[in-house]
Backbone as JSON, one array per atom type, in Angstrom:
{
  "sequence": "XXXXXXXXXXXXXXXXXXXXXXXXXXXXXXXXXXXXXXXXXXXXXXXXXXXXXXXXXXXXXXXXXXXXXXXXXXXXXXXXXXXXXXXXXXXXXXXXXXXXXXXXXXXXXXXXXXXXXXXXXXXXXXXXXXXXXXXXXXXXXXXXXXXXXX",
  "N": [[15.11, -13.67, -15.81], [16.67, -12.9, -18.47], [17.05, -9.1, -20.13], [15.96, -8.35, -23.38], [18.21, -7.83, -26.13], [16.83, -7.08, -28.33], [12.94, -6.78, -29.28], [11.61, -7.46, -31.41], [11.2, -9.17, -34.21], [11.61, -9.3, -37.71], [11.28, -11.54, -40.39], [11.8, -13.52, -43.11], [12.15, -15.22, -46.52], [12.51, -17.22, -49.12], [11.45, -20.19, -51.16], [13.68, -22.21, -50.65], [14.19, -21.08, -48.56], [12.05, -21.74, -46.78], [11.4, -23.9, -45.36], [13.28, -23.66, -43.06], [13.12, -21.19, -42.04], [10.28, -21.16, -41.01], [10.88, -22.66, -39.1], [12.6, -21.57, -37.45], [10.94, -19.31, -36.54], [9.05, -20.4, -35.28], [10.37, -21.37, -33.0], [11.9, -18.52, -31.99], [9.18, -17.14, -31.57], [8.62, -19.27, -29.35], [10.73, -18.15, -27.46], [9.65, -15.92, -26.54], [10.52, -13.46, -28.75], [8.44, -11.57, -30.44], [7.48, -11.96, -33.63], [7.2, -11.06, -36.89], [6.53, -11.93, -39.54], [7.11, -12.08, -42.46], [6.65, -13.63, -45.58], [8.24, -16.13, -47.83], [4.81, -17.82, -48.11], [5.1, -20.77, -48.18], [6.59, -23.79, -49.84], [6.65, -23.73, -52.18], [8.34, -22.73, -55.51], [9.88, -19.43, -55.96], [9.66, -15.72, -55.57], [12.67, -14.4, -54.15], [13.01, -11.73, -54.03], [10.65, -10.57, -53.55], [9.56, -11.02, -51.35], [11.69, -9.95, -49.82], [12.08, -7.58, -49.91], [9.67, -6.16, -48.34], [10.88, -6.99, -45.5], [13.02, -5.47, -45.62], [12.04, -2.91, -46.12], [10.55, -2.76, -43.4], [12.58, -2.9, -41.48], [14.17, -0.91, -42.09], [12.24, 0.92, -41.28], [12.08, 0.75, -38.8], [9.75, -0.76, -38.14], [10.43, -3.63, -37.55], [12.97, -4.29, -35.25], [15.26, -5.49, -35.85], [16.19, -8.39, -38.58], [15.68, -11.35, -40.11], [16.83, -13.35, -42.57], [16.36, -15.54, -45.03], [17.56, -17.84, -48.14], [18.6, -20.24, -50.39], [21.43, -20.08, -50.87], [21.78, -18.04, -49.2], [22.91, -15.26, -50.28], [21.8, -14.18, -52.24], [19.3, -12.71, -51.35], [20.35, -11.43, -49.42], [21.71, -9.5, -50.8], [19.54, -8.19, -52.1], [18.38, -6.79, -50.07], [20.56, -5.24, -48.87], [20.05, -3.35, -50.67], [18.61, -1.27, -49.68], [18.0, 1.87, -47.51], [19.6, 2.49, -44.87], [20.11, -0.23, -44.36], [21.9, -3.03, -43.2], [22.92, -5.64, -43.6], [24.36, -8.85, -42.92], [25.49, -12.01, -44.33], [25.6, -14.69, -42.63], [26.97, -17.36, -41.29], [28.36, -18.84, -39.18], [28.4, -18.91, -35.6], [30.55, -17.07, -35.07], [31.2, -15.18, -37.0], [28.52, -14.14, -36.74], [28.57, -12.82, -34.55], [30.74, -10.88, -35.07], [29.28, -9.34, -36.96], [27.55, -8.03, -35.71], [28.86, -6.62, -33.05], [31.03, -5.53, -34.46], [29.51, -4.31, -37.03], [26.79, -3.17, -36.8], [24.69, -4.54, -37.86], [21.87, -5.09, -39.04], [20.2, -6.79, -40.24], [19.88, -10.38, -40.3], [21.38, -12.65, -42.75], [20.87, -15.54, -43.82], [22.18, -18.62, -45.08], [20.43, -21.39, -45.81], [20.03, -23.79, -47.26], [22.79, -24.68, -46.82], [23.39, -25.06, -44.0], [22.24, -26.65, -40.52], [19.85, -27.51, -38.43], [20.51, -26.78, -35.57], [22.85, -25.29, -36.22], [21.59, -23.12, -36.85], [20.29, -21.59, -35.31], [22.48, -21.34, -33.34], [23.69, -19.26, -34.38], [21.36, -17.56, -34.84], [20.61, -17.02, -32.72], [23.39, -15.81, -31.24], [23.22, -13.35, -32.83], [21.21, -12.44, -32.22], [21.61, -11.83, -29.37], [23.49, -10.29, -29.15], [25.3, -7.38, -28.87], [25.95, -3.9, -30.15], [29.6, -2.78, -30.47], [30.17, 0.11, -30.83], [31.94, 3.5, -30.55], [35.07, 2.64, -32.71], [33.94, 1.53, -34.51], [31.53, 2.65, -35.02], [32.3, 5.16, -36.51], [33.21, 3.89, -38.88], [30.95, 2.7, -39.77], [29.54, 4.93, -39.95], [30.31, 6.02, -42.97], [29.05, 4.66, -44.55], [26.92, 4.75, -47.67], [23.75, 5.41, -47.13], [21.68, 5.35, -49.15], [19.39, 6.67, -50.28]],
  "CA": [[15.4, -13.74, -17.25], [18.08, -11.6, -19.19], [16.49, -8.54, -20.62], [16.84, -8.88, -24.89], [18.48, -6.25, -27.08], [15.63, -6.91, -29.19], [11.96, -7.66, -29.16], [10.03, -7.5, -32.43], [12.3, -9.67, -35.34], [10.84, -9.83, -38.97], [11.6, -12.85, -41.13], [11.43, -13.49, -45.21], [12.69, -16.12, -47.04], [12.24, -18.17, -50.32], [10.77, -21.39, -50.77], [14.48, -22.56, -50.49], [14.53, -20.85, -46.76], [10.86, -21.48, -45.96], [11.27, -25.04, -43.96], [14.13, -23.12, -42.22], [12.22, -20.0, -41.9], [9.4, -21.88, -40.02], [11.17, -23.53, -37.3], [13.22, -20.4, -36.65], [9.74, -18.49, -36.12], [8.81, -20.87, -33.82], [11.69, -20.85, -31.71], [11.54, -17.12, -31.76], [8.05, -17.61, -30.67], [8.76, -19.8, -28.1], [11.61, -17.7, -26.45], [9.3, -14.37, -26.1], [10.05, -12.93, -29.78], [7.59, -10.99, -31.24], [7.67, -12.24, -35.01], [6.65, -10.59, -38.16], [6.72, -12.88, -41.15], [7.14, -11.02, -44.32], [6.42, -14.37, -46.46], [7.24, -16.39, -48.35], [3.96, -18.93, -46.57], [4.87, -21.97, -48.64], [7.6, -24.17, -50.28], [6.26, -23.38, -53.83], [8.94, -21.56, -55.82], [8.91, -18.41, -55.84], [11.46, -15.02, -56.36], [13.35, -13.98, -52.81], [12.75, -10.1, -53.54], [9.24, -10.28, -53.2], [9.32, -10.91, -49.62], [13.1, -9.44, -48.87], [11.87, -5.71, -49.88], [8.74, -6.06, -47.13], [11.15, -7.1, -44.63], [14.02, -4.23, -45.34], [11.42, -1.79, -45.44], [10.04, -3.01, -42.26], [13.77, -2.87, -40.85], [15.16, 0.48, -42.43], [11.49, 2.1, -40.38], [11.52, 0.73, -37.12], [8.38, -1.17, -37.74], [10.45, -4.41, -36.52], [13.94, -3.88, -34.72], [16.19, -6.62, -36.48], [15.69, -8.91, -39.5], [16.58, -12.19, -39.94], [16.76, -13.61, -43.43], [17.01, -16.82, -45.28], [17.39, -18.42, -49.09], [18.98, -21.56, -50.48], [22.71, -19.84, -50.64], [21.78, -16.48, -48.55], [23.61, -14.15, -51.22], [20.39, -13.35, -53.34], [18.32, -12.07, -50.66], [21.04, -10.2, -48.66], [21.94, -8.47, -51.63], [18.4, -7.43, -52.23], [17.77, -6.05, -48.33], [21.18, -4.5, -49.02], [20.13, -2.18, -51.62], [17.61, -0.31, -48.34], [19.06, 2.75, -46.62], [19.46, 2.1, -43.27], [19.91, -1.67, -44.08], [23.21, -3.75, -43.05], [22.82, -6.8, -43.51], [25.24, -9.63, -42.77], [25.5, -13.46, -44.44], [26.62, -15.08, -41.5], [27.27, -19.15, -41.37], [28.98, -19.74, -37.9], [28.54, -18.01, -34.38], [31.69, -15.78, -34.98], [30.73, -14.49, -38.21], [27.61, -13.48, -36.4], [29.14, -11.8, -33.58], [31.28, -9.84, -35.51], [28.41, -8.91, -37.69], [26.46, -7.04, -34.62], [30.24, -6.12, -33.03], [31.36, -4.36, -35.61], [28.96, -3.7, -38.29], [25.85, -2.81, -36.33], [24.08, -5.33, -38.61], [20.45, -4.84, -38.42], [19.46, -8.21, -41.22], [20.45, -11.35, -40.76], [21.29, -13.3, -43.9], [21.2, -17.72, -43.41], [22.11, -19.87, -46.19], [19.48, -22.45, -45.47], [20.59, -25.07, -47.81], [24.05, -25.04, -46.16], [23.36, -25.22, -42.26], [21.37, -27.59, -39.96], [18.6, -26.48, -37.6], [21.2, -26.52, -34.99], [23.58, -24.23, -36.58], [20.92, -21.86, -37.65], [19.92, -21.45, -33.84], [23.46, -21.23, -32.69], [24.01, -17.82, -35.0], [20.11, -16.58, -34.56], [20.67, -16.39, -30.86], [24.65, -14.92, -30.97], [22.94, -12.19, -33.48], [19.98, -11.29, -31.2], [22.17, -10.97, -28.11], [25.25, -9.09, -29.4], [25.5, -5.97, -29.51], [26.77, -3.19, -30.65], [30.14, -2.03, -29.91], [30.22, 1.28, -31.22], [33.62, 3.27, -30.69], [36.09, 2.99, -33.96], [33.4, 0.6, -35.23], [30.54, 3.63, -35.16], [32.67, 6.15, -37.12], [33.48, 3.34, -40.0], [29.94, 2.28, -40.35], [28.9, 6.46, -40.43], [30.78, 5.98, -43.82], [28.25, 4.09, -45.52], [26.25, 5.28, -48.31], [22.23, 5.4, -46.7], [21.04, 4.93, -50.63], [18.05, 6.86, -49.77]],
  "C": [[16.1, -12.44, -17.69], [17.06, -10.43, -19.56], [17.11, -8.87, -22.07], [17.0, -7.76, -25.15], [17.14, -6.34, -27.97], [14.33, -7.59, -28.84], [11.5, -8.28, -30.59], [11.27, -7.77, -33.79], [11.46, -9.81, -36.65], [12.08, -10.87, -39.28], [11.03, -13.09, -42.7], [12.48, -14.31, -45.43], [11.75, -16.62, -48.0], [11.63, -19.08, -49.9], [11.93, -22.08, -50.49], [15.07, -22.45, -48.79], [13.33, -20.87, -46.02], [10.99, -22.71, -45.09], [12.52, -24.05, -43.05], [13.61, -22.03, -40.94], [10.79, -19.83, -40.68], [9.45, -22.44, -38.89], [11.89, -22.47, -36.96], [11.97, -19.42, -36.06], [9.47, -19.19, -34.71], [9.4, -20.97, -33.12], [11.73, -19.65, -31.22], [10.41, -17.33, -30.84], [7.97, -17.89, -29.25], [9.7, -19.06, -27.19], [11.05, -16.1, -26.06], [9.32, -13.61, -27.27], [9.21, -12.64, -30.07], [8.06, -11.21, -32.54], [7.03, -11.58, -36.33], [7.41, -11.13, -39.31], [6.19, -12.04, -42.05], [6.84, -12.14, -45.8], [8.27, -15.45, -46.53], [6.38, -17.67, -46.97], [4.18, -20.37, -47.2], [6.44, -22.78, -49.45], [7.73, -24.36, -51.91], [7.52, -22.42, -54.4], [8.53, -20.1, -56.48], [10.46, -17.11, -55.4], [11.2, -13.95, -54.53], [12.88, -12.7, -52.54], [11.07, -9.76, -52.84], [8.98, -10.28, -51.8], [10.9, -10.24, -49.1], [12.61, -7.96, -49.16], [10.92, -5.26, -49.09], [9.67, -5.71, -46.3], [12.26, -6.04, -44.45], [13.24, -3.08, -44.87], [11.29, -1.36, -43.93], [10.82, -2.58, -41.25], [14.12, -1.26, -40.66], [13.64, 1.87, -41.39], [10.79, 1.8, -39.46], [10.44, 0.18, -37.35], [9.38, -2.87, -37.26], [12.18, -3.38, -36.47], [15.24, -4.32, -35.42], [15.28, -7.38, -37.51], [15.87, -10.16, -39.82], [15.71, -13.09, -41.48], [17.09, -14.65, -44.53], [16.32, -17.23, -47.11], [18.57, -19.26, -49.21], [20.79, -21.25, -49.91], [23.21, -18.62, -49.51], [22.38, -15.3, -49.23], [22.29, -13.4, -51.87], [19.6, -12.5, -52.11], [19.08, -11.5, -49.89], [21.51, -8.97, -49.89], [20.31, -7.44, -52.33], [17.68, -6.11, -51.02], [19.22, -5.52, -48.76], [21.07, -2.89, -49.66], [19.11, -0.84, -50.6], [18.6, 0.65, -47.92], [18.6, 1.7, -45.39], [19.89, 0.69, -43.45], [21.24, -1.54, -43.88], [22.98, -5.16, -42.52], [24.07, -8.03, -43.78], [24.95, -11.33, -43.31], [26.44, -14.19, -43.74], [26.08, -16.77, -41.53], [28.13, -19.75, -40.51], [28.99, -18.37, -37.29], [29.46, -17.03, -34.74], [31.5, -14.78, -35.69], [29.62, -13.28, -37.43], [27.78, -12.54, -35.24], [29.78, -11.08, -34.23], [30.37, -9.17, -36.1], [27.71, -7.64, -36.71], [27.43, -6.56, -33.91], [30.05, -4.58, -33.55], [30.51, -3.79, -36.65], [27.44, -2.94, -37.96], [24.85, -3.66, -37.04], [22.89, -5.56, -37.91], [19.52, -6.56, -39.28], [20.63, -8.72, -40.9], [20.52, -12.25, -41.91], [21.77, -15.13, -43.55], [21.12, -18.15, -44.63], [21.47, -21.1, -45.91], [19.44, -23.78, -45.58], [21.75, -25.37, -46.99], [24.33, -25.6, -44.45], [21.83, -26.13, -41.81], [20.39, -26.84, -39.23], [19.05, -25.61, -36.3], [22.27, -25.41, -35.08], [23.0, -23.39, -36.71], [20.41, -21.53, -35.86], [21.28, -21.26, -33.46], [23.73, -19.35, -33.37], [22.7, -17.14, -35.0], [20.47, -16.17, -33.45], [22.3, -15.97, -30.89], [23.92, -13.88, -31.9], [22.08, -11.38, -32.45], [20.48, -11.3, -30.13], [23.15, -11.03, -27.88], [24.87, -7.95, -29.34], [26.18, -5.11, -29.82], [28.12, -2.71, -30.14], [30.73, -0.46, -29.51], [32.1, 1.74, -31.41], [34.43, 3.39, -32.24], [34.87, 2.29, -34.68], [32.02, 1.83, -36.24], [30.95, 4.5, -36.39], [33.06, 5.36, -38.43], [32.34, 2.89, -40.48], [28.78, 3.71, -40.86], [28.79, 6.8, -42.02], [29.97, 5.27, -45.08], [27.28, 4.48, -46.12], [24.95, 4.91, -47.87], [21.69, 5.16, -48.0], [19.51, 5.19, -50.64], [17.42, 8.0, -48.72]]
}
């Protein structure tokens, strides 16, 4: 078996990304992931930040490695894990997207529009995020450039 760039993934999402949210855990799960669910636990509505500012924290200090993040459109809750130092978080919605995301941007959160993609698609860009990596290089010295906010 491959070795992974990552072990230990948190996860947060709405009630809009919690059926999503749930079968991506378990997949994780099942492939060796170590998971830390940051909420939300139910399909009750219910407001994105509350569980996306656990899971940046969690991100921006090494308590997990990567983040992977889901509400109805994925904009609200990447822009919330955005506002973290250390965060870079990407709303990615096809394999390529998501490779460039960990490429070039070093992108530590993933952002899934939940409503928009199938179970299949959301597994095709979880797994190109968690084993891309970084390229560093011209990419390193343009992402140095980014305000830490913190």
């Amino acid at each position: 078996m491959e070795k992974k760039i990552f072990e230990k993934i948190g996860l947060a999402s709405d009630h809009a990304g919690f059926e999503m949210k749930e079968f991506v855990k378990n997949w994780l799960a099942g492939e060796g992931y170590e998971v830390m669910d940051f909420g939300c636990y139910s399909p009750e509505s219910c407001d994105y930040p509350d569980y996306a500012h656990p899971l940046a924290d969690a991100v921006s200090k090494q308590v997990c490695q990567v983040g992977l993040s889901l509400c109805g459109s994925g904009n609200g809750i990447n822009m919330v894990v955005n506002k973290h130092a250390k965060i870079r978080s990407a709303l990615c919605w096809n394999r390529e997207i998501a490779s460039l995301a960990r490429r070039h941007n070093d992108a530590n959160i993933l952002a899934l529009p939940a409503r928009f993609l199938n179970k299949s698609e959301i597994l095709i860009i979880v797994n190109e995020f968690l084993a891309t990596g970084f390229e560093g290089g011209r990419h390193l010295r343009r992402i140095q450039k980014i305000p830490i906010n913190g």
